[in-house]
C-alpha positions in Angstrom: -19.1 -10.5 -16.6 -20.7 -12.4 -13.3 -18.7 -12.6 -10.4 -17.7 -15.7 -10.5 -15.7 -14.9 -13.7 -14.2 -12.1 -12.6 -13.1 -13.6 -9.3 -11.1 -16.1 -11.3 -10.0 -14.1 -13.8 -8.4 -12.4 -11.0 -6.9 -15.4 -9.6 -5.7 -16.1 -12.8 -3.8 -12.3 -12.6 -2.5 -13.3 -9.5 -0.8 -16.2 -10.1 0.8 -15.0 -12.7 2.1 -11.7 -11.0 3.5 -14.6 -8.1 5.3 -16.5 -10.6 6.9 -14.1 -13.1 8.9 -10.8 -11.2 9.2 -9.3 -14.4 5.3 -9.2 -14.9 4.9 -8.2 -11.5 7.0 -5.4 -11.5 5.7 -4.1 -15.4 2.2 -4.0 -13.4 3.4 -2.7 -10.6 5.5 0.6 -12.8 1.8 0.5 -15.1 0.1 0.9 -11.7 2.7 3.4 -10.4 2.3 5.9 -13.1 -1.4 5.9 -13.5 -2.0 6.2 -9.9 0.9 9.2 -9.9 -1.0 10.8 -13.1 -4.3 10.3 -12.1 -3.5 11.8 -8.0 -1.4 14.7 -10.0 -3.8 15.4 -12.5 -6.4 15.8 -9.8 -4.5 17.2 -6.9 -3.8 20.1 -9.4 -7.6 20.5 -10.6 -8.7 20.8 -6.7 -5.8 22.4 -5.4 -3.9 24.8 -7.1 -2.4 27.3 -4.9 -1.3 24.5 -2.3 2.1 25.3 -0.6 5.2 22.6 -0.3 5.3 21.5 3.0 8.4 18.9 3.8 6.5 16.8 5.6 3.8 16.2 3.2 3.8 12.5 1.6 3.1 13.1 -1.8 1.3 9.6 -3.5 0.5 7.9 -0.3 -0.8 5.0 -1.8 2.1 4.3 -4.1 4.0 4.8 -0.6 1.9 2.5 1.1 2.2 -0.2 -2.5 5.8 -0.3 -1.7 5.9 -0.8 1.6 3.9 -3.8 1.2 6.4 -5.0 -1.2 9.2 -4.4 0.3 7.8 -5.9 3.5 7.0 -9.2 1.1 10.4 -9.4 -0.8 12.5 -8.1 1.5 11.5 -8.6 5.1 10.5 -6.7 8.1 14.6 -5.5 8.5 14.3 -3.7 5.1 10.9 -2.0 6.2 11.7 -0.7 9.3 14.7 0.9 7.0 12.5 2.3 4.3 10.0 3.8 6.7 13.2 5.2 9.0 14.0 7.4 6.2 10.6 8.3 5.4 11.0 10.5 8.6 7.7 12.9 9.8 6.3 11.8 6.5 5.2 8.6 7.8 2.6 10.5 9.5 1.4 11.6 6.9 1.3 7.7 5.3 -1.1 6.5 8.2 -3.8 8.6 6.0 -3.8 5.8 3.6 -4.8 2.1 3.8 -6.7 2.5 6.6 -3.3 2.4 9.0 -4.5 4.4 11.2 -8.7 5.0 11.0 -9.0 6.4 14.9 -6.0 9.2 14.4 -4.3 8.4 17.5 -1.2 6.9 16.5 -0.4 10.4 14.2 -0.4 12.1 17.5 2.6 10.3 18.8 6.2 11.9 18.8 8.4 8.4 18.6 8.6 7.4 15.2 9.6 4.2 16.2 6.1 3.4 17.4 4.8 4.5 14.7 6.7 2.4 12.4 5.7 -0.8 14.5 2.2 0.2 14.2 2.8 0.4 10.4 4.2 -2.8 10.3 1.7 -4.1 12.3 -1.3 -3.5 10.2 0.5 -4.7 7.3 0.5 -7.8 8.9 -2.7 -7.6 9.9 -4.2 -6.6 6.6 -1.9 -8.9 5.1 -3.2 -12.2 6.5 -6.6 -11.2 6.1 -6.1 -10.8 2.7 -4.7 -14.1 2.6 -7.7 -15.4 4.8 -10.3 -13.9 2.3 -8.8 -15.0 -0.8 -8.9 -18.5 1.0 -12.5 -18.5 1.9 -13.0 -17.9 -1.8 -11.1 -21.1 -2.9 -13.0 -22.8 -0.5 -16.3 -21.5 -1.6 -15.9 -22.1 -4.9 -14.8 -26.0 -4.3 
């Protein structure tokens, strides 16, 4: 399949995840699982003996996945709630999605910071995927 193809094949994906919730949320439980079997399956193969810390995020990319809906069907409000009750585990979230690729927002001790920084780069990343995905259009016009 040439690029072309599959770029509209995943347009095609796309616009139907936008237009039907039900769709979108059977891919995003299909997604869900697989991603939880496939990080427990493998976190158990390379770590065995690893000890339960409360802190520890476990699945930070299906963490990070519903942030980013929430943040899109709900709003910033409901974020800012979600990621409040995450606590000292959203330190351990910046590890994913490139939130935090220098390490020095980990280091601070207001969570509140930390949260707007999250937010912030969801933004960020965000409109750039929406910038992207219009180049595309553009350059297939």
């Amino acid at each position: 399949m040439d690029s072309l193809k599959l770029a509209s094949l995943l347009r095609a994906v796309a616009d139907v995840i936008e237009s039907d919730p039900k769709f979108a949320k059977a891919i995003e439980k299909h997604l869900a699982e697989n991603l939880n079997f496939e990080n427990n399956q493998n976190s158990s193969e390379a770590k065995p003996n690893k000890s339960s810390n409360k802190n520890t995020l476990e699945n930070g990319d299906v963490v990070l996945a519903e942030c980013r809906r929430i943040w899109r069907e709900q709003g910033e409000e409901q974020l800012k709630i979600y990621l409040s009750e995450l606590g000292e585990k959203i330190k351990e979230l910046l590890k994913y999605g490139q939130l935090d690729p220098t390490r020095s927002i980990r280091r601070k001790k207001d969570l509140n910071v930390i949260i707007d920084h999250v937010i912030e780069k969801l933004k960020a990343q965000e409109q750039s995927g929406k910038l992207f995905a219009a180049s595309i259009n553009n350059n297939l016009s």
